[in-house]
C-alpha positions in Angstrom: 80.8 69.3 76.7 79.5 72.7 75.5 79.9 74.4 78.9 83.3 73.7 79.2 84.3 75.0 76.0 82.3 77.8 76.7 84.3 78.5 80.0 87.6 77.3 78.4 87.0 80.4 75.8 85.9 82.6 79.1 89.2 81.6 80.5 91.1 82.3 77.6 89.9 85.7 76.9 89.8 87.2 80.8 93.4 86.0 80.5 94.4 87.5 77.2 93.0 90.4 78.6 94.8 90.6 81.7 97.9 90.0 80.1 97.5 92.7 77.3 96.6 95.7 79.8 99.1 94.7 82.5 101.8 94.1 79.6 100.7 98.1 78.5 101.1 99.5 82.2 104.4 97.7 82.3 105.6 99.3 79.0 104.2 102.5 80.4 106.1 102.3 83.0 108.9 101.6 81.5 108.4 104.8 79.8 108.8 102.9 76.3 105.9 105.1 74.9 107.4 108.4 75.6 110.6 109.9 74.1 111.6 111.5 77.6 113.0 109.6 80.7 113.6 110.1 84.4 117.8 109.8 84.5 117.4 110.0 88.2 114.9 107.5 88.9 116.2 103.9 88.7 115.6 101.7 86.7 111.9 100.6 86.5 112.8 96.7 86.3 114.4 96.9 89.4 111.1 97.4 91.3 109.2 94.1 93.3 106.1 95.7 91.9 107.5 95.7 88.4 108.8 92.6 88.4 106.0 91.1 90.3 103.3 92.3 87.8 105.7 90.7 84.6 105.2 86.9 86.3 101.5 87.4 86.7 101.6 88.7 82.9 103.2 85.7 81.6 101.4 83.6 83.7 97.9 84.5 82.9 99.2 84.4 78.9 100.1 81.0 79.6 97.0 80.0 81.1 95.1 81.8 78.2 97.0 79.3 75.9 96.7 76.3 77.6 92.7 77.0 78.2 92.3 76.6 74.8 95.0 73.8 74.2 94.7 72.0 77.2 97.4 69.3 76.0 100.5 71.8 77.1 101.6 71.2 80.4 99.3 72.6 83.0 101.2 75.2 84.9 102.5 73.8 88.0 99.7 74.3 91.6 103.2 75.8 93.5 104.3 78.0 90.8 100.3 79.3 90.3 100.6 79.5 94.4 104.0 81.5 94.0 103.1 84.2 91.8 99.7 84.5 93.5 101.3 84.9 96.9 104.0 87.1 95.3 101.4 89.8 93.2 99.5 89.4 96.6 102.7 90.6 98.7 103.0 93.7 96.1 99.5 94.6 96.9 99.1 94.5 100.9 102.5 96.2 101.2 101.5 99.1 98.8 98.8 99.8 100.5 99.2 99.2 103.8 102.9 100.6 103.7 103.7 102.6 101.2 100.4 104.6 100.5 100.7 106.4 104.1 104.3 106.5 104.3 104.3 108.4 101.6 101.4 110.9 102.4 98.5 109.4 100.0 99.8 111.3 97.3 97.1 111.4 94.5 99.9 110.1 91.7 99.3 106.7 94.1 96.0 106.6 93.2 96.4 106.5 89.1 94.6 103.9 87.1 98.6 102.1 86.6 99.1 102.0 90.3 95.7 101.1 90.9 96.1 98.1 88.3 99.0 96.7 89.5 98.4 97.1 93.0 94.9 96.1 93.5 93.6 94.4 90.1 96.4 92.1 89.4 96.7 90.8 92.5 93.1 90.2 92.9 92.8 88.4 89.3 95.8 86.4 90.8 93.9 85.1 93.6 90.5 84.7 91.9 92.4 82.7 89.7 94.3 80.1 91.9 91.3 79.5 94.0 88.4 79.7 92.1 89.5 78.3 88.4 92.6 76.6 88.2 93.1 73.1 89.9 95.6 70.7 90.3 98.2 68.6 92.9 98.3 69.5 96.4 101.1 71.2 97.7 103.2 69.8 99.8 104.7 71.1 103.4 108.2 70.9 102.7 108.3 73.3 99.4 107.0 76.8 101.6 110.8 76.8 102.4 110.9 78.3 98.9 108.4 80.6 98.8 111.5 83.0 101.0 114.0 82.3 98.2 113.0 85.0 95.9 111.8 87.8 99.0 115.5 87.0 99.9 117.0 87.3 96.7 115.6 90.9 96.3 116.7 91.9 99.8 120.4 91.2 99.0 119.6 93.1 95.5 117.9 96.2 97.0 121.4 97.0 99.3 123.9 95.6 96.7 121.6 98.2 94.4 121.9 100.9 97.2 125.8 100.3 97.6 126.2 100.9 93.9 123.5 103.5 93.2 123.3 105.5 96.4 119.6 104.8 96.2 117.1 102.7 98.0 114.4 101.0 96.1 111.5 101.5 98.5 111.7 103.9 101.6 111.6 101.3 104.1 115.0 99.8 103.1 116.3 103.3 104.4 116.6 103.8 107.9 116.4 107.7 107.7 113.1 106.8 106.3 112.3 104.4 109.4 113.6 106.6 112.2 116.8 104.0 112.5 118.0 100.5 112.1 115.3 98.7 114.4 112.6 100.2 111.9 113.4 99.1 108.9 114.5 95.6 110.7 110.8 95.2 112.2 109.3 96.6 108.9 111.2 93.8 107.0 110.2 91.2 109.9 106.7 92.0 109.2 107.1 91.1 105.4 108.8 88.3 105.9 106.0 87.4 108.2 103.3 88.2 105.6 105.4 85.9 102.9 105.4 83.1 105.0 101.9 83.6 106.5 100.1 84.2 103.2 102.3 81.1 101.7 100.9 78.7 104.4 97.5 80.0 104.1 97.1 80.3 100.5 98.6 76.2 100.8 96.2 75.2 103.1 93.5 77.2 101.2 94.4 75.3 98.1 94.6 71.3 99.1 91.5 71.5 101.0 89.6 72.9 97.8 91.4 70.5 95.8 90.2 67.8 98.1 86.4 69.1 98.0 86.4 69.5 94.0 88.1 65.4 94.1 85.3 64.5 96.3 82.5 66.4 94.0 84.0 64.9 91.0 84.4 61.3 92.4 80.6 61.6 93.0 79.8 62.3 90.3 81.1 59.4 88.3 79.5 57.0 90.7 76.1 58.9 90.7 
Protein backbone atom coordinates (compact mmCIF):
# COMPACT_ATOMS: atom_id res chain seq x y z
CA UNK A 1 0.00 0.00 0.00
CA UNK A 2 2.95 2.26 0.79
CA UNK A 3 4.52 2.01 -2.67
CA UNK A 4 1.62 2.98 -4.41
CA UNK A 5 1.11 6.04 -2.64
CA UNK A 6 4.55 6.69 -2.94
CA UNK A 7 4.31 6.45 -6.89
CA UNK A 8 0.79 8.03 -6.78
CA UNK A 9 2.76 11.22 -5.19
CA UNK A 10 5.64 10.56 -7.97
CA UNK A 11 2.89 10.74 -10.50
CA UNK A 12 1.47 13.67 -9.19
CA UNK A 13 4.41 15.86 -8.91
CA UNK A 14 6.30 14.80 -12.53
CA UNK A 15 2.83 15.91 -13.77
CA UNK A 16 2.48 19.16 -11.90
CA UNK A 17 5.66 19.79 -13.16
CA UNK A 18 5.13 19.19 -16.63
CA UNK A 19 2.23 21.13 -16.66
CA UNK A 20 3.68 24.29 -14.82
CA UNK A 21 6.89 24.64 -17.27
CA UNK A 22 4.97 23.82 -20.49
CA UNK A 23 2.04 26.21 -19.20
CA UNK A 24 5.18 28.99 -18.85
CA UNK A 25 6.66 28.33 -22.49
CA UNK A 26 3.12 28.61 -23.74
CA UNK A 27 2.65 32.00 -21.99
CA UNK A 28 5.98 32.85 -23.33
CA UNK A 29 5.08 32.27 -26.34
CA UNK A 30 2.28 33.94 -26.30
CA UNK A 31 4.42 36.88 -25.49
CA UNK A 32 2.16 37.54 -22.25
CA UNK A 33 5.31 38.32 -20.33
CA UNK A 34 6.64 40.98 -22.52
CA UNK A 35 5.02 44.44 -23.26
CA UNK A 36 6.12 44.26 -27.02
CA UNK A 37 4.51 41.97 -29.76
CA UNK A 38 5.19 40.67 -33.29
CA UNK A 39 2.03 42.54 -35.38
CA UNK A 40 3.22 40.60 -38.25
CA UNK A 41 3.43 37.19 -36.95
CA UNK A 42 0.07 35.42 -36.46
CA UNK A 43 -1.36 34.63 -33.89
CA UNK A 44 0.58 32.18 -31.66
CA UNK A 45 -2.75 29.96 -30.88
CA UNK A 46 -3.11 29.31 -34.27
CA UNK A 47 0.05 27.02 -34.39
CA UNK A 48 -0.45 22.77 -34.26
CA UNK A 49 2.63 23.10 -31.96
CA UNK A 50 0.84 25.61 -29.76
CA UNK A 51 -2.13 24.03 -29.59
CA UNK A 52 -0.73 20.66 -29.41
CA UNK A 53 1.43 21.42 -26.32
CA UNK A 54 -2.01 23.10 -24.42
CA UNK A 55 -3.79 19.41 -24.59
CA UNK A 56 -0.75 17.68 -23.22
CA UNK A 57 -0.72 20.64 -20.47
CA UNK A 58 -4.14 19.95 -19.39
CA UNK A 59 -3.79 16.49 -19.68
CA UNK A 60 -0.88 15.87 -17.52
CA UNK A 61 -2.73 18.48 -14.78
CA UNK A 62 -5.44 16.23 -14.93
CA UNK A 63 -3.61 13.22 -14.41
CA UNK A 64 -1.68 14.99 -11.52
CA UNK A 65 -5.14 15.39 -9.84
CA UNK A 66 -6.57 12.29 -10.40
CA UNK A 67 -3.09 10.47 -9.03
CA UNK A 68 -3.78 11.77 -5.97
CA UNK A 69 -7.71 11.43 -6.04
CA UNK A 70 -8.06 8.45 -7.87
CA UNK A 71 -12.03 8.56 -7.47
CA UNK A 72 -12.35 11.23 -10.62
CA UNK A 73 -12.88 9.65 -13.68
CA UNK A 74 -9.76 8.12 -15.09
CA UNK A 75 -8.95 9.92 -18.33
CA UNK A 76 -10.15 7.97 -21.15
CA UNK A 77 -7.12 5.09 -22.92
CA UNK A 78 -8.19 6.93 -26.62
CA UNK A 79 -8.07 10.39 -25.50
CA UNK A 80 -4.50 9.59 -23.46
CA UNK A 81 -3.66 7.70 -27.06
CA UNK A 82 -4.90 11.01 -28.93
CA UNK A 83 -2.94 13.60 -27.37
CA UNK A 84 0.09 11.25 -27.21
CA UNK A 85 -0.06 10.53 -30.91
CA UNK A 86 -0.88 14.29 -31.56
CA UNK A 87 2.29 15.93 -29.20
CA UNK A 88 4.17 12.99 -31.00
CA UNK A 89 3.09 14.36 -34.64
CA UNK A 90 4.43 18.00 -33.37
CA UNK A 91 7.64 16.44 -32.59
CA UNK A 92 8.71 14.17 -35.68
CA UNK A 93 7.45 16.88 -38.04
CA UNK A 94 9.58 19.64 -36.39
CA UNK A 95 12.40 17.93 -36.59
CA UNK A 96 12.35 15.94 -39.38
CA UNK A 97 10.66 18.76 -41.50
CA UNK A 98 10.86 21.93 -40.35
CA UNK A 99 14.39 22.06 -38.71
CA UNK A 100 16.14 21.60 -42.26
CA UNK A 101 13.71 23.33 -44.23
CA UNK A 102 14.37 26.03 -42.52
CA UNK A 103 18.25 25.94 -42.48
CA UNK A 104 18.81 24.75 -38.59
CA UNK A 105 18.57 28.08 -37.51
CA UNK A 106 20.00 28.28 -33.94
CA UNK A 107 16.54 30.23 -32.62
CA UNK A 108 15.23 26.28 -33.46
CA UNK A 109 17.36 25.04 -30.96
CA UNK A 110 16.13 27.33 -27.80
CA UNK A 111 15.21 25.62 -24.52
CA UNK A 112 11.14 26.60 -25.57
CA UNK A 113 11.48 24.88 -28.87
CA UNK A 114 13.43 22.16 -27.50
CA UNK A 115 10.61 21.68 -24.79
CA UNK A 116 7.85 21.52 -26.81
CA UNK A 117 9.31 19.71 -29.46
CA UNK A 118 11.25 16.99 -27.88
CA UNK A 119 10.29 16.93 -24.02
CA UNK A 120 6.59 17.05 -24.16
CA UNK A 121 6.18 14.67 -26.60
CA UNK A 122 8.47 12.29 -24.97
CA UNK A 123 6.74 12.75 -21.41
CA UNK A 124 3.59 12.09 -23.54
CA UNK A 125 4.65 8.77 -24.57
CA UNK A 126 6.47 7.69 -21.40
CA UNK A 127 3.35 8.40 -19.93
CA UNK A 128 0.70 6.33 -21.98
CA UNK A 129 2.88 3.37 -22.15
CA UNK A 130 4.69 3.02 -19.15
CA UNK A 131 2.24 4.54 -16.27
CA UNK A 132 -1.18 5.00 -17.21
CA UNK A 133 -3.54 1.89 -17.90
CA UNK A 134 -6.76 1.24 -18.87
CA UNK A 135 -9.53 -0.29 -21.71
CA UNK A 136 -8.20 -1.43 -24.92
CA UNK A 137 -8.80 0.50 -27.80
CA UNK A 138 -10.84 -0.59 -30.21
CA UNK A 139 -10.24 -0.77 -34.31
CA UNK A 140 -13.09 1.24 -35.36
CA UNK A 141 -12.25 4.56 -33.34
CA UNK A 142 -8.51 5.23 -35.45
CA UNK A 143 -11.13 6.72 -38.01
CA UNK A 144 -10.93 9.66 -35.51
CA UNK A 145 -7.63 10.08 -34.88
CA UNK A 146 -7.83 12.14 -38.81
CA UNK A 147 -10.66 14.40 -37.51
CA UNK A 148 -8.62 16.97 -35.86
CA UNK A 149 -5.31 16.70 -38.54
CA UNK A 150 -8.22 17.53 -40.97
CA UNK A 151 -9.83 20.10 -39.11
CA UNK A 152 -6.52 22.16 -39.03
CA UNK A 153 -5.84 21.61 -42.72
CA UNK A 154 -9.17 23.29 -43.68
CA UNK A 155 -8.08 26.04 -40.91
CA UNK A 156 -4.51 26.61 -42.13
CA UNK A 157 -5.95 27.70 -45.98
CA UNK A 158 -9.24 29.28 -44.67
CA UNK A 159 -6.37 31.19 -42.34
CA UNK A 160 -4.17 31.72 -45.56
CA UNK A 161 -7.31 33.06 -47.67
CA UNK A 162 -7.97 35.64 -44.90
CA UNK A 163 -4.42 36.41 -43.69
CA UNK A 164 -2.27 36.10 -46.74
CA UNK A 165 -0.09 33.85 -44.63
CA UNK A 166 0.67 30.27 -44.34
CA UNK A 167 1.09 28.71 -40.99
CA UNK A 168 3.93 26.35 -41.67
CA UNK A 169 6.09 26.54 -44.94
CA UNK A 170 4.95 23.41 -46.30
CA UNK A 171 1.30 24.53 -46.73
CA UNK A 172 3.00 26.94 -49.39
CA UNK A 173 3.77 25.67 -52.57
CA UNK A 174 6.50 28.34 -53.36
CA UNK A 175 8.00 26.84 -50.36
CA UNK A 176 7.58 23.17 -51.88
CA UNK A 177 8.70 23.89 -55.38
CA UNK A 178 4.73 23.51 -56.50
CA UNK A 179 1.45 21.87 -55.85
CA UNK A 180 2.77 18.12 -55.95
CA UNK A 181 5.11 19.10 -52.98
CA UNK A 182 3.14 20.27 -50.56
CA UNK A 183 0.46 17.44 -51.69
CA UNK A 184 3.18 14.57 -51.03
CA UNK A 185 4.53 16.52 -47.92
CA UNK A 186 0.86 16.44 -46.44
CA UNK A 187 0.45 12.63 -47.72
CA UNK A 188 3.36 11.82 -45.69
CA UNK A 189 1.72 13.39 -42.40
CA UNK A 190 -1.26 12.00 -42.97
CA UNK A 191 0.58 8.80 -43.27
CA UNK A 192 2.50 9.41 -39.97
CA UNK A 193 -1.04 10.21 -38.15
CA UNK A 194 -2.49 7.12 -39.12
CA UNK A 195 0.65 5.03 -38.79
CA UNK A 196 1.64 6.22 -35.31
CA UNK A 197 -2.30 5.88 -34.36
CA UNK A 198 -2.31 2.14 -35.26
CA UNK A 199 0.87 1.52 -33.72
CA UNK A 200 0.61 3.41 -30.58
CA UNK A 201 -3.08 1.16 -30.57
CA UNK A 202 -1.53 -1.93 -30.97
CA UNK A 203 1.33 -0.96 -28.58
CA UNK A 204 -1.23 -0.11 -25.94
CA UNK A 205 -3.76 -3.41 -25.82
CA UNK A 206 -1.10 -5.77 -25.90
CA UNK A 207 0.51 -4.07 -22.71
CA UNK A 208 -2.79 -3.83 -21.29
CA UNK A 209 -3.20 -7.50 -21.90
CA UNK A 210 0.35 -8.40 -20.34
CA UNK A 211 -0.21 -6.03 -17.12
CA UNK A 212 -4.12 -8.12 -16.93
CA UNK A 213 -2.32 -11.27 -17.09
CA UNK A 214 0.49 -10.19 -14.34
CA UNK A 215 -2.18 -8.88 -12.24
CA UNK A 216 -4.54 -11.98 -12.56
CA UNK A 217 -1.50 -13.89 -11.36
CA UNK A 218 -1.08 -12.45 -8.88
CA UNK A 219 -4.32 -12.79 -7.09
CA UNK A 220 -4.23 -16.51 -7.60
CA UNK A 221 -0.59 -16.88 -6.46
Amino acid sequence: MEKVKKRQVWVTIVCFAMFAITAYFLLEAMDLFSEEFDKEMLPVIVYYTIQTNIFAAIWALYIAIWALAPKLKRVSSFLSMLVTLYISVTGVVYWLMLVPMLGFDAKLFSLSNIWMHAVTPIFAIVMFFAILHGSKIGAKKLVLVVVYPLMYLVFAYILRAASGAYIYPFFDPAAMRGGFGVALVLLVIATLFIGLGAAYRLAWNKRNNQHKVVCEQSVNV
